[in-house]
PQR file of N, CA, C, O and H, with PARSE charges and radii, in Angstrom:
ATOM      1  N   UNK A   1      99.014  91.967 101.017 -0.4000 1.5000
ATOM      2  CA  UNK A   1      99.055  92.119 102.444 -0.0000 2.0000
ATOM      3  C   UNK A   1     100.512  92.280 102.854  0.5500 1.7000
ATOM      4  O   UNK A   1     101.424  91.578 102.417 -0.5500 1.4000
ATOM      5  N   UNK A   2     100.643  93.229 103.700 -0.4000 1.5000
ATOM      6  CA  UNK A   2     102.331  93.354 104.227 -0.0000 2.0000
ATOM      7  C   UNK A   2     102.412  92.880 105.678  0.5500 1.7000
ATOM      8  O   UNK A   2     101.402  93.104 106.346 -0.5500 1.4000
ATOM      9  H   UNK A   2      99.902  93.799 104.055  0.4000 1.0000
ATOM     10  N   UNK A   3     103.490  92.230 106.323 -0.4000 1.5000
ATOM     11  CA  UNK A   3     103.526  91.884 107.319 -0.0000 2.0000
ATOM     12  C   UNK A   3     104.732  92.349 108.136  0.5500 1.7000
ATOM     13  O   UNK A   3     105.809  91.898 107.747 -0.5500 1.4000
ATOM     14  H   UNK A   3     104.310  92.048 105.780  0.4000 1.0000
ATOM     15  N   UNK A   4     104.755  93.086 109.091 -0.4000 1.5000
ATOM     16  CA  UNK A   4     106.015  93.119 109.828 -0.0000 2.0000
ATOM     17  C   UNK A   4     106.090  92.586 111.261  0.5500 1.7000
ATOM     18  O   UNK A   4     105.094  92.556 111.985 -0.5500 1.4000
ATOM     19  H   UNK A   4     103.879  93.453 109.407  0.4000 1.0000
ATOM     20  N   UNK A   5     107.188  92.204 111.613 -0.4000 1.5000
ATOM     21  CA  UNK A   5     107.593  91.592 112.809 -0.0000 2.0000
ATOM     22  C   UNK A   5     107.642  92.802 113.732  0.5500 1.7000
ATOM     23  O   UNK A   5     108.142  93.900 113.488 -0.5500 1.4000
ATOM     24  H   UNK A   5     107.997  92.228 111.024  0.4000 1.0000
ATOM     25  N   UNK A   6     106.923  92.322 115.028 -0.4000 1.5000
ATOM     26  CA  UNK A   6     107.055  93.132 116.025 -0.0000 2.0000
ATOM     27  C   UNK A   6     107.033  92.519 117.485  0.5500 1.7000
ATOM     28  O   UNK A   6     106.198  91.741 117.945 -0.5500 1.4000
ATOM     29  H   UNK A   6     106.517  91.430 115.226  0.4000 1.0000
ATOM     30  N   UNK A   7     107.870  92.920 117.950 -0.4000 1.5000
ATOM     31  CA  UNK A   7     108.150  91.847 119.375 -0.0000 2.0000
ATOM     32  C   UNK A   7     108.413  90.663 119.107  0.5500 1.7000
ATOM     33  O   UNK A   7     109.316  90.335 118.337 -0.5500 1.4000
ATOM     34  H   UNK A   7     108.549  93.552 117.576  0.4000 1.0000
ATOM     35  N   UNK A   8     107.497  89.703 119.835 -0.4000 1.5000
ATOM     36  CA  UNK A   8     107.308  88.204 119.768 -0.0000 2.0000
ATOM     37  C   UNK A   8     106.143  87.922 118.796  0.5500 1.7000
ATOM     38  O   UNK A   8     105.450  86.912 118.920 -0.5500 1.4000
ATOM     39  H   UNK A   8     106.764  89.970 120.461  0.4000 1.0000
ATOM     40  N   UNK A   9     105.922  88.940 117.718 -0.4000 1.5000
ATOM     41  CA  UNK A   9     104.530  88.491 116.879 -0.0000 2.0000
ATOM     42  C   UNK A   9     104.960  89.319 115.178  0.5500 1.7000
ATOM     43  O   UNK A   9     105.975  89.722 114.611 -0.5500 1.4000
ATOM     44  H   UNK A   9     106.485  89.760 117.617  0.4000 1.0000
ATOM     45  N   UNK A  10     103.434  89.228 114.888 -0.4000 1.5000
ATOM     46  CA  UNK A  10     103.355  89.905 113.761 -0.0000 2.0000
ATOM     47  C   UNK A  10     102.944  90.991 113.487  0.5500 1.7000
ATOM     48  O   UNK A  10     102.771  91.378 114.643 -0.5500 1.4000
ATOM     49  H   UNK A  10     102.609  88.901 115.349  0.4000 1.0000
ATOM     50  N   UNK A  11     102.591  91.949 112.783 -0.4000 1.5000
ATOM     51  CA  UNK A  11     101.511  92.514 112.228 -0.0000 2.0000
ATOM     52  C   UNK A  11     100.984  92.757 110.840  0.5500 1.7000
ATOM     53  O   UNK A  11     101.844  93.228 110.095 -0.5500 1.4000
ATOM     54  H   UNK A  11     102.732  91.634 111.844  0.4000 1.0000
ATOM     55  N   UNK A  12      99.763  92.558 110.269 -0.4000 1.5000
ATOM     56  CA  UNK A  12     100.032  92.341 109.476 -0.0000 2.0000
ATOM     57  C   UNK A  12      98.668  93.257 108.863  0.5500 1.7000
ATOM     58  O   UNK A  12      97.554  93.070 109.351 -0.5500 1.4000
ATOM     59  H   UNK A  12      99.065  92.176 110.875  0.4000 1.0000
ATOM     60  N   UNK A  13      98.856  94.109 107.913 -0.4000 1.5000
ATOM     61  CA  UNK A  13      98.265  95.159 107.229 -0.0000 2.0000
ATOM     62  C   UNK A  13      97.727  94.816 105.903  0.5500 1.7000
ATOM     63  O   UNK A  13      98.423  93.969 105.343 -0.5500 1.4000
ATOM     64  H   UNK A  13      99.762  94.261 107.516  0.4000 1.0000
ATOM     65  N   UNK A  14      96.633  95.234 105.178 -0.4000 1.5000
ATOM     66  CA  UNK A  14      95.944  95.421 103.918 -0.0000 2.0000
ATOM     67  C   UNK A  14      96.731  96.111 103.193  0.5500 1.7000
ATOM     68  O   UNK A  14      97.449  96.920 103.782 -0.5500 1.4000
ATOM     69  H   UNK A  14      96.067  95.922 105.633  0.4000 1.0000
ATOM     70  N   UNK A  15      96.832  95.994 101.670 -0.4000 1.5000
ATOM     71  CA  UNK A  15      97.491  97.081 100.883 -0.0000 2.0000
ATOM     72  C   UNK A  15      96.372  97.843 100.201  0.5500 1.7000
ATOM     73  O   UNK A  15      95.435  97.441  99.511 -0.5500 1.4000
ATOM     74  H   UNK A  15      96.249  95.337 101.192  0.4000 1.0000
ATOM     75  N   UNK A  16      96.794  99.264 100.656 -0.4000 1.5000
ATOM     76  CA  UNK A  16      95.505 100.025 100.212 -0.0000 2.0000
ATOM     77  C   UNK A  16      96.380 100.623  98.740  0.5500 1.7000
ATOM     78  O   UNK A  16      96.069 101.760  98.386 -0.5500 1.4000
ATOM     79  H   UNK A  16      97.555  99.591 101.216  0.4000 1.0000
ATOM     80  N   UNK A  17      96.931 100.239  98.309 -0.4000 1.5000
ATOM     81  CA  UNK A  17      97.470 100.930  96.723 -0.0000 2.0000
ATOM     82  C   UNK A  17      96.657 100.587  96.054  0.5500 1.7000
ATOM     83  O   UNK A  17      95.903  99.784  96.602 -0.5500 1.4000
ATOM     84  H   UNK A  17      97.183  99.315  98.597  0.4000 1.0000
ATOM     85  N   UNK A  18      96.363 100.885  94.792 -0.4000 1.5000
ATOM     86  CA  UNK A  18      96.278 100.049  93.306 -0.0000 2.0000
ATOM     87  C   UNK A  18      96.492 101.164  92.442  0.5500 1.7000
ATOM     88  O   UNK A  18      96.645 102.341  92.769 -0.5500 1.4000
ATOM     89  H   UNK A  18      96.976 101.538  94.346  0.4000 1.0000
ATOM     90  N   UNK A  19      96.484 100.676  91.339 -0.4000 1.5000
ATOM     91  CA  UNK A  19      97.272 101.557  89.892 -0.0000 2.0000
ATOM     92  C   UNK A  19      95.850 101.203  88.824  0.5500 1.7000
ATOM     93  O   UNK A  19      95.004 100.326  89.004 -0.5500 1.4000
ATOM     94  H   UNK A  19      96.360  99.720  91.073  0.4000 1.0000
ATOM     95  N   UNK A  20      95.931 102.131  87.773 -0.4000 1.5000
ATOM     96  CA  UNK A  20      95.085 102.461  86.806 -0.0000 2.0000
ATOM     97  C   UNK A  20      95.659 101.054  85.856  0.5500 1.7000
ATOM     98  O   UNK A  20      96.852 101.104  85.555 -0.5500 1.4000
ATOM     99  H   UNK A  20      96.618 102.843  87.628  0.4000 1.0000
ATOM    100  N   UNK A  21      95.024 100.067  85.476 -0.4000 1.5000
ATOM    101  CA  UNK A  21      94.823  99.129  84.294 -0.0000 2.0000
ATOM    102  C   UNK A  21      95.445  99.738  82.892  0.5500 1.7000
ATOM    103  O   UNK A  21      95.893  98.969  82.042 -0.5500 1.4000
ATOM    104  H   UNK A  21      94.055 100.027  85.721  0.4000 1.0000
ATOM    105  N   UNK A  22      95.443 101.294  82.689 -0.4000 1.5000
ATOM    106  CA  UNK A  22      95.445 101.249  81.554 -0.0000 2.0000
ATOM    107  C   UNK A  22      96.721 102.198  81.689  0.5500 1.7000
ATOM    108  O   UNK A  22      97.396 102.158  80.661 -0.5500 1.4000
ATOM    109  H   UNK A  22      95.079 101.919  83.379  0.4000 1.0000
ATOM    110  N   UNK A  23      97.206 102.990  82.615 -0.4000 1.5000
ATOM    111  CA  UNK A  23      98.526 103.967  82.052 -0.0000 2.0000
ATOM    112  C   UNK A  23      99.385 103.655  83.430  0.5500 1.7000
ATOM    113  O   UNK A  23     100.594 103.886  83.433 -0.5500 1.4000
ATOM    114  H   UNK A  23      96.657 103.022  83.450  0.4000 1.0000
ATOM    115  N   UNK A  24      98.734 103.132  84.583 -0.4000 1.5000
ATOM    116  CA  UNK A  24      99.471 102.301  85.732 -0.0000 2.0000
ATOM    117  C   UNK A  24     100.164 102.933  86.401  0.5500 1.7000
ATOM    118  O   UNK A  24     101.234 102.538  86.864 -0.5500 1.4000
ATOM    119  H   UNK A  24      97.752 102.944  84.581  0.4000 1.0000
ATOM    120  N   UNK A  25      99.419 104.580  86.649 -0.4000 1.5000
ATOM    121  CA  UNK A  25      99.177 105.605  88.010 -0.0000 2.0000
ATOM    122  C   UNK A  25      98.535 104.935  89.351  0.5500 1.7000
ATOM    123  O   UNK A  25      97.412 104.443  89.461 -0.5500 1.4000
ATOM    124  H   UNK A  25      98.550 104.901  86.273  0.4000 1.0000
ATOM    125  N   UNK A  26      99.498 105.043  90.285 -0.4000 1.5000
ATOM    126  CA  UNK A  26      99.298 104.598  91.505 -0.0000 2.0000
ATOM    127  C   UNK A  26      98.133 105.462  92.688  0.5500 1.7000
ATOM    128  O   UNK A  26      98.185 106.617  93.110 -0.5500 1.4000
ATOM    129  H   UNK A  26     100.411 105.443  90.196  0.4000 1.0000
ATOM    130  N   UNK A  27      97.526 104.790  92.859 -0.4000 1.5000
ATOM    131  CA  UNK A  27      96.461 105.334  93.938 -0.0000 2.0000
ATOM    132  C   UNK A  27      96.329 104.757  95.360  0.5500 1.7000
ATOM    133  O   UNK A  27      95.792 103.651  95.432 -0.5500 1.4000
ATOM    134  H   UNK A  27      97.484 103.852  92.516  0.4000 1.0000
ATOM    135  N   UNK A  28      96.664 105.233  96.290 -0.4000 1.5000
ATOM    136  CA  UNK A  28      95.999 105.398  97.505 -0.0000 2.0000
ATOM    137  C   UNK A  28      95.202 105.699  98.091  0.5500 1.7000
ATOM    138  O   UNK A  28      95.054 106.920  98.145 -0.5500 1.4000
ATOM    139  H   UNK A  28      97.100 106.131  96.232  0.4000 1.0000
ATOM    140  N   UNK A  29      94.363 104.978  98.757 -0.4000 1.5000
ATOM    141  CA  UNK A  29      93.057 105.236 100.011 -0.0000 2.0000
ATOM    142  C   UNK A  29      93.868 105.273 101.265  0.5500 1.7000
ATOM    143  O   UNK A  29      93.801 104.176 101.819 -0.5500 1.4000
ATOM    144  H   UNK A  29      94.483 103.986  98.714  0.4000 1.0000
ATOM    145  N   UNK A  30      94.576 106.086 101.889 -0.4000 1.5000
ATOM    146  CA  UNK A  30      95.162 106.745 103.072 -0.0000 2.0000
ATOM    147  C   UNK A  30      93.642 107.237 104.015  0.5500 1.7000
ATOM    148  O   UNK A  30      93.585 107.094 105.236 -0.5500 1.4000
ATOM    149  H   UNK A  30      94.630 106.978 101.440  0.4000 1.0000
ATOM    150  N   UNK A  31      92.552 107.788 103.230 -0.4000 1.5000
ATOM    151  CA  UNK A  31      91.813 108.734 104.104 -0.0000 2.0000
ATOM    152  C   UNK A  31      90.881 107.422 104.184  0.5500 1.7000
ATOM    153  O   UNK A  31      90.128 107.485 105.155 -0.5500 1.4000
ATOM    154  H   UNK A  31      92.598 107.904 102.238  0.4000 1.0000
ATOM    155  N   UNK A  32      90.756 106.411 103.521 -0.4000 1.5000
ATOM    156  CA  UNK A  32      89.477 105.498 103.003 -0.0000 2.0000
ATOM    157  C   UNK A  32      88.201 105.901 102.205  0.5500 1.7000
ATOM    158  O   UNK A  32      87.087 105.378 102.234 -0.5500 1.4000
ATOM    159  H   UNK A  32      91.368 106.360 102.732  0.4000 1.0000
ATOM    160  N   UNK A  33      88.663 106.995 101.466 -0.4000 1.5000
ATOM    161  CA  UNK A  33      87.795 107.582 100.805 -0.0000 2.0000
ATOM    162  C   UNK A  33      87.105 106.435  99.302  0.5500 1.7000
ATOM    163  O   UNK A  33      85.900 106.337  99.069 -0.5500 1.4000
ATOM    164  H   UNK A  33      89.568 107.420 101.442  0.4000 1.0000
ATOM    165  N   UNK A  34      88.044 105.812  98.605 -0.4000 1.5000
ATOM    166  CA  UNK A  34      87.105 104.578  98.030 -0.0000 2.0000
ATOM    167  C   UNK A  34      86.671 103.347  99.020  0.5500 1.7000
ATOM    168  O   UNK A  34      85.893 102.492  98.598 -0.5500 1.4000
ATOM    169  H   UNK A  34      89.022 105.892  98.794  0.4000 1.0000
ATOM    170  N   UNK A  35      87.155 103.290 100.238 -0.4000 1.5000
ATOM    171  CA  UNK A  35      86.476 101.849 100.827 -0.0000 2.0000
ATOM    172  C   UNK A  35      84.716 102.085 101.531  0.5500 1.7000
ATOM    173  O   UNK A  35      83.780 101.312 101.737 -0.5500 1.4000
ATOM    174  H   UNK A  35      87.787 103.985 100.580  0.4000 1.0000
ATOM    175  N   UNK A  36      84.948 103.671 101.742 -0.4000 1.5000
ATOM    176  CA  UNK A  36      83.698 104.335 102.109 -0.0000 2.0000
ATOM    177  C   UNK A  36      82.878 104.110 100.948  0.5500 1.7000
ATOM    178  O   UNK A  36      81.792 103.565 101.143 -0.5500 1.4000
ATOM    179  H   UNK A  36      85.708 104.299 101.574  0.4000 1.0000
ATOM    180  N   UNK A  37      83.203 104.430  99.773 -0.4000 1.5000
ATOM    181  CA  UNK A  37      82.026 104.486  98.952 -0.0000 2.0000
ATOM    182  C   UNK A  37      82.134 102.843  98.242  0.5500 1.7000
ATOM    183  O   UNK A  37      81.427 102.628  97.257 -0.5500 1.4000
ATOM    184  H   UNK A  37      84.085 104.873  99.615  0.4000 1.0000
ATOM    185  N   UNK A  38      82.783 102.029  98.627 -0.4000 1.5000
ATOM    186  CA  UNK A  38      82.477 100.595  98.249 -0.0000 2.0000
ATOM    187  C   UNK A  38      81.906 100.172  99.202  0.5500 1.7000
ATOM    188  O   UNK A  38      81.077  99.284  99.001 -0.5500 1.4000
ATOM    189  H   UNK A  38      83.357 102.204  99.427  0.4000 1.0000
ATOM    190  N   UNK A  39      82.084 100.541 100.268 -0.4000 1.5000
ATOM    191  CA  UNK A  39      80.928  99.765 101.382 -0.0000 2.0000
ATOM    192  C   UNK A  39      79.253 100.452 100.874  0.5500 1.7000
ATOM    193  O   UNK A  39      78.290  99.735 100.603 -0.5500 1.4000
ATOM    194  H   UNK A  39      82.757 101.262 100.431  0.4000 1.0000
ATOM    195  N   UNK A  40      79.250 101.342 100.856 -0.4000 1.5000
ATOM    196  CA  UNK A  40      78.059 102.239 100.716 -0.0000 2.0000
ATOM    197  C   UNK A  40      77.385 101.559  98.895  0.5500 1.7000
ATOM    198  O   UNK A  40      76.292 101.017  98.734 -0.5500 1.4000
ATOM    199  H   UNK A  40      80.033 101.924 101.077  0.4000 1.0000
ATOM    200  N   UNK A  41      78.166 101.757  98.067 -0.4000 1.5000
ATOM    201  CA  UNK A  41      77.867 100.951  96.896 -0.0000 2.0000
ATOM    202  C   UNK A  41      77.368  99.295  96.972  0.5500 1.7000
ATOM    203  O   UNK A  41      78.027  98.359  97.425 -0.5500 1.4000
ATOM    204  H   UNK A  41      79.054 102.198  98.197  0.4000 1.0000
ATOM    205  N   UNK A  42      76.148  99.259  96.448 -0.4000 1.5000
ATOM    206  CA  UNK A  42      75.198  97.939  96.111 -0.0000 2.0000
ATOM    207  C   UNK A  42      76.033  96.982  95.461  0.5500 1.7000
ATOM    208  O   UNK A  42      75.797  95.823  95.802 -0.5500 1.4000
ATOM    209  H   UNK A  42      75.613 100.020  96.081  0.4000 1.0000
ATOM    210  N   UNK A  43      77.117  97.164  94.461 -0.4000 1.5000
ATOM    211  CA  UNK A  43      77.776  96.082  94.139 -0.0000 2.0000
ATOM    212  C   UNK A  43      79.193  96.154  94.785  0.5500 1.7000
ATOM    213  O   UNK A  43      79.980  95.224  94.609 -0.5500 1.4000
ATOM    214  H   UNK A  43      77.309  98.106  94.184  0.4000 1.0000
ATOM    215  N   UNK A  44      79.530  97.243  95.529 -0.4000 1.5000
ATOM    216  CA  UNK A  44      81.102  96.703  96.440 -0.0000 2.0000
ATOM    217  C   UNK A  44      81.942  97.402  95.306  0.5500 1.7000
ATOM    218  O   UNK A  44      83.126  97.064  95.290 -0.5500 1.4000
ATOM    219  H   UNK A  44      78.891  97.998  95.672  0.4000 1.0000
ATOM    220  N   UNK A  45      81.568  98.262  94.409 -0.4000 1.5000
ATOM    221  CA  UNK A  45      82.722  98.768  93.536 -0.0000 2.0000
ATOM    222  C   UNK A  45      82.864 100.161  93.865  0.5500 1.7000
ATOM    223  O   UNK A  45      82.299 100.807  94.748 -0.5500 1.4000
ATOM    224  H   UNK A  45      80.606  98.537  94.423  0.4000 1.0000
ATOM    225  N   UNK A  46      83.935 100.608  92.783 -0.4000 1.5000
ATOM    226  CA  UNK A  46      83.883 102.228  92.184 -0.0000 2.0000
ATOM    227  C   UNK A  46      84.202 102.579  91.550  0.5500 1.7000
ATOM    228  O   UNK A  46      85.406 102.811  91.668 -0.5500 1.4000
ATOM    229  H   UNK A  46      84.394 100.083  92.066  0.4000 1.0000
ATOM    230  N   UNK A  47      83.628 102.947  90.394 -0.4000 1.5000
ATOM    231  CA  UNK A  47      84.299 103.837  89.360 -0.0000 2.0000
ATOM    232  C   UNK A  47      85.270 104.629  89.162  0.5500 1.7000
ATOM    233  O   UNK A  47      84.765 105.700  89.497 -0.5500 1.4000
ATOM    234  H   UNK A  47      82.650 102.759  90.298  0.4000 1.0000
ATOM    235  N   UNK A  48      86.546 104.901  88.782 -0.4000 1.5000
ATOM    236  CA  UNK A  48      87.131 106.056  88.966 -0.0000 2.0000
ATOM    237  C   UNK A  48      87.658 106.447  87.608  0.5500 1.7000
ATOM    238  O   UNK A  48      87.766 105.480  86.854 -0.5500 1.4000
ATOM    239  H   UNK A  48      86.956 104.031  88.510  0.4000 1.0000
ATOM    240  N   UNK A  49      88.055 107.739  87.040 -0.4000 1.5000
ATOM    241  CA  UNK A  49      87.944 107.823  85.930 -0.0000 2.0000
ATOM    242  C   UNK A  49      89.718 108.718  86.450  0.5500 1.7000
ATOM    243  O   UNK A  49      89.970 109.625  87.243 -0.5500 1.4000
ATOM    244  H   UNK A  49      87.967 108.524  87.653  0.4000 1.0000
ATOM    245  N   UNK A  50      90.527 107.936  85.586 -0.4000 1.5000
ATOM    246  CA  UNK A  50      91.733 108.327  85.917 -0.0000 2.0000
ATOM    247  C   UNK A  50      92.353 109.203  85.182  0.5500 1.7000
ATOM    248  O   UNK A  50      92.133 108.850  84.023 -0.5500 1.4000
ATOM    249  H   UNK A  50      90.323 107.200  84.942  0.4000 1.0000
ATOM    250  N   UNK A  51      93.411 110.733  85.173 -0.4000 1.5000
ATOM    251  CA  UNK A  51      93.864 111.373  84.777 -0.0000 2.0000
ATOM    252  C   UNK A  51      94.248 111.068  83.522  0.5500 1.7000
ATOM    253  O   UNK A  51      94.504 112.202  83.118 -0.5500 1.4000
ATOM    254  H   UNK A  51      93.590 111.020  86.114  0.4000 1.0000
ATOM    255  N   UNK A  52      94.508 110.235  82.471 -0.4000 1.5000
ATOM    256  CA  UNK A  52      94.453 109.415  81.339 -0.0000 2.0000
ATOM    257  C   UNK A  52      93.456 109.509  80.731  0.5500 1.7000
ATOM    258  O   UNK A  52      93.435 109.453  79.502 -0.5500 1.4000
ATOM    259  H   UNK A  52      94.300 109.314  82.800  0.4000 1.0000
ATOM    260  N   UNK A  53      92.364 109.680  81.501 -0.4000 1.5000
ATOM    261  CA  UNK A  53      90.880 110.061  80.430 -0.0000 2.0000
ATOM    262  C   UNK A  53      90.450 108.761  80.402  0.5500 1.7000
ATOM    263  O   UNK A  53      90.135 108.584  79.225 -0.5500 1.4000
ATOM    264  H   UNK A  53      92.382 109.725  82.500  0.4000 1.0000
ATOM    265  N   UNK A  54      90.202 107.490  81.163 -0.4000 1.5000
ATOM    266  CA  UNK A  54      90.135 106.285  80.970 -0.0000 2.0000
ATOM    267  C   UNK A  54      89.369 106.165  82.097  0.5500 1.7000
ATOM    268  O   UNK A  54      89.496 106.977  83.014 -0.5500 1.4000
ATOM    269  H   UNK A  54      90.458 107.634  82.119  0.4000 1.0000
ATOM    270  N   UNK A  55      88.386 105.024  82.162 -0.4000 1.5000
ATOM    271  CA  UNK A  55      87.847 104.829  83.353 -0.0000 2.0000
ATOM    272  C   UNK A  55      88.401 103.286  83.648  0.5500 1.7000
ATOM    273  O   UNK A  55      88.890 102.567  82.777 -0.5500 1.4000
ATOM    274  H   UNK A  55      88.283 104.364  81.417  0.4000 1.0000
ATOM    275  N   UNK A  56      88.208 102.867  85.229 -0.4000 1.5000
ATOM    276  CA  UNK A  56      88.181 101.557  85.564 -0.0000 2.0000
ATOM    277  C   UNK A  56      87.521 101.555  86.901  0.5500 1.7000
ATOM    278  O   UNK A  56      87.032 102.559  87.417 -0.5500 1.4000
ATOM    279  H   UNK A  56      87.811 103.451  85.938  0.4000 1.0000
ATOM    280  N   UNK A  57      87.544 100.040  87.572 -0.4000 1.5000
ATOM    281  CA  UNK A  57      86.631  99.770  88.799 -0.0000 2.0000
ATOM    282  C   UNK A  57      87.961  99.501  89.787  0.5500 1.7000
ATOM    283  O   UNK A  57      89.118  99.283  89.428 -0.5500 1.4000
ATOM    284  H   UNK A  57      87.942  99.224  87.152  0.4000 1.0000
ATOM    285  N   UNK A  58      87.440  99.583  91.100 -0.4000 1.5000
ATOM    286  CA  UNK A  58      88.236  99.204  91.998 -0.0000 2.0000
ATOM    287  C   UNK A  58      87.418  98.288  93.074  0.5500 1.7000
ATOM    288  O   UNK A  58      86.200  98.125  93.154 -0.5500 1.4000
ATOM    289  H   UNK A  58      86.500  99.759  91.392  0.4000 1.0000
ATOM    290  N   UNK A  59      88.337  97.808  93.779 -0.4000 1.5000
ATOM    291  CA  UNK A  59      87.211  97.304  95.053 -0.0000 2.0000
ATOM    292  C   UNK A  59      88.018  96.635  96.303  0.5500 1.7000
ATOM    293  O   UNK A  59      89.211  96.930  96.220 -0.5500 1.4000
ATOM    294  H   UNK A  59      89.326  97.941  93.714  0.4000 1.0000
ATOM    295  N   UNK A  60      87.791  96.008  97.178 -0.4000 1.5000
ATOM    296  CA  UNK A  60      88.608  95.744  98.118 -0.0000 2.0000
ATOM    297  C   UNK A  60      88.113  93.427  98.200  0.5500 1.7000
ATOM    298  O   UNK A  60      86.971  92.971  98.248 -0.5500 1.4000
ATOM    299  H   UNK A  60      86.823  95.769  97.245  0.4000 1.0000
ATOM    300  N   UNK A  61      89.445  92.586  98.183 -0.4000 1.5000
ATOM    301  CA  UNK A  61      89.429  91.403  98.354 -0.0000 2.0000
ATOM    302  C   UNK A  61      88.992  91.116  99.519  0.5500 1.7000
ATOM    303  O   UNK A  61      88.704  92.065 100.248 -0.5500 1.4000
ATOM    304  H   UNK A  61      90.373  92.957  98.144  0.4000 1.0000
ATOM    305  N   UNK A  62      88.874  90.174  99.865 -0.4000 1.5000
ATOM    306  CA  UNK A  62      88.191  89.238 101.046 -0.0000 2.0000
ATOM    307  C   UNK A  62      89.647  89.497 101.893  0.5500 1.7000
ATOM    308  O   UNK A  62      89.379  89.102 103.027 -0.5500 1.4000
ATOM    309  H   UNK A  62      89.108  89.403  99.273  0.4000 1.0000
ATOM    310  N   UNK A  63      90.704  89.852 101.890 -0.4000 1.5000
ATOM    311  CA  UNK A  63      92.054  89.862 102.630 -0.0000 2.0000
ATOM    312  C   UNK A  63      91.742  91.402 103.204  0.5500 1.7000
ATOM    313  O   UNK A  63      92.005  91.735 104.360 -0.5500 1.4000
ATOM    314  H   UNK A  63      90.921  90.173 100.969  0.4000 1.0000
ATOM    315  N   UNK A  64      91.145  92.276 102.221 -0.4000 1.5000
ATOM    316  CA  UNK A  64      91.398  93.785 102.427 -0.0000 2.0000
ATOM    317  C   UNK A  64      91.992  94.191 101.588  0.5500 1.7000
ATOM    318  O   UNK A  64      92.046  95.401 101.367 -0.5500 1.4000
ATOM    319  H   UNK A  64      90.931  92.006 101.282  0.4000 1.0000
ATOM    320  N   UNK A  65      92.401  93.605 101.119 -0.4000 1.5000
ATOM    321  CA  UNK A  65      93.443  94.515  99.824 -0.0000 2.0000
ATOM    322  C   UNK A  65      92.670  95.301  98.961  0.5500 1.7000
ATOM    323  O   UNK A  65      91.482  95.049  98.757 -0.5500 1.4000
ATOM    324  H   UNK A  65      92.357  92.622 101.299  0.4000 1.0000
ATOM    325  N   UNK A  66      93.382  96.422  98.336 -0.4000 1.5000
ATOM    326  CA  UNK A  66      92.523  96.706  96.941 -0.0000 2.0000
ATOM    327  C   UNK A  66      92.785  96.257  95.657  0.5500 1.7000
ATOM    328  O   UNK A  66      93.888  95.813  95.337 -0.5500 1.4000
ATOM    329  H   UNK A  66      94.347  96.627  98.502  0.4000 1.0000
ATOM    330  N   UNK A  67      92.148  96.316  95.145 -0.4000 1.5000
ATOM    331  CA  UNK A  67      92.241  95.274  93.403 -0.0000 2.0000
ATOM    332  C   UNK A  67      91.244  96.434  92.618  0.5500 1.7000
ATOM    333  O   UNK A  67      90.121  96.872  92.869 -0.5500 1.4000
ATOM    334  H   UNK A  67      91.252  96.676  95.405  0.4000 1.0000
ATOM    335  N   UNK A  68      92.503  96.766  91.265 -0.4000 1.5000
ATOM    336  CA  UNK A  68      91.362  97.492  90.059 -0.0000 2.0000
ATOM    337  C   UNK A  68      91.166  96.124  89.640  0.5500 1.7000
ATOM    338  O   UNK A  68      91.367  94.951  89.955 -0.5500 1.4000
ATOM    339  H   UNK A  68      93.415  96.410  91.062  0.4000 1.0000
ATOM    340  N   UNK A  69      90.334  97.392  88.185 -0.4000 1.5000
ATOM    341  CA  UNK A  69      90.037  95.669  87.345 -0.0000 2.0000
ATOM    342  C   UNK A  69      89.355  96.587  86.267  0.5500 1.7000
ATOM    343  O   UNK A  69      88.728  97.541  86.729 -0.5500 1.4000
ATOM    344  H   UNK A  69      90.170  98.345  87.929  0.4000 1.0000
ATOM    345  N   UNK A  70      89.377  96.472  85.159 -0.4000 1.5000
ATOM    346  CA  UNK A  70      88.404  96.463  83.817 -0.0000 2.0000
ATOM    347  C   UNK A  70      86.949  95.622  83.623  0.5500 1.7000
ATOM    348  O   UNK A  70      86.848  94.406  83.784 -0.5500 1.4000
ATOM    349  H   UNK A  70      89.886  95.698  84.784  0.4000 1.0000
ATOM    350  N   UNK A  71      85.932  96.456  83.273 -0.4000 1.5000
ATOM    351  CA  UNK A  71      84.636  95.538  82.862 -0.0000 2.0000
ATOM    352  C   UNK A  71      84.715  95.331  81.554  0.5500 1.7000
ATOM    353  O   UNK A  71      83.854  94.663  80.982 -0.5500 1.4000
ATOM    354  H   UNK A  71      86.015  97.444  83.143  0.4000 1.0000
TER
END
């Protein structure tokens, strides 16, 4: 989560990055194109099969953030 000061307060944002587990290429959801299909997905994940030829899962924390991860 990132936070910046503004005025007399905060603000404070989700990090939509995460990187591939296995060669640790950085990805962005700018459009929300994986949070769309993790909401829409029965278990809250997504597959993505990264330029490496490797697959892994992604998904979003209880904060908002995104988190890969290996099964």
């Amino acid at each position: 989560m990132t936070c910046k000061a503004i005025g007399n307060g905060f603000i404070c944002m989700a990090d939509i990055e995460f990187s591939c587990p296995h060669c640790g290429k950085v990805y962005y959801d700018k459009n929300d194109k994986y949070l769309n299909k993790c909401n829409t997905n029965k278990n809250w994940c997504v597959r993505i099969k990264c330029s490496c030829k490797k697959t892994f899962y992604m998904t979003y924390d209880y904060m908002g953030n995104a988190r890969s991860f290996l099964l």
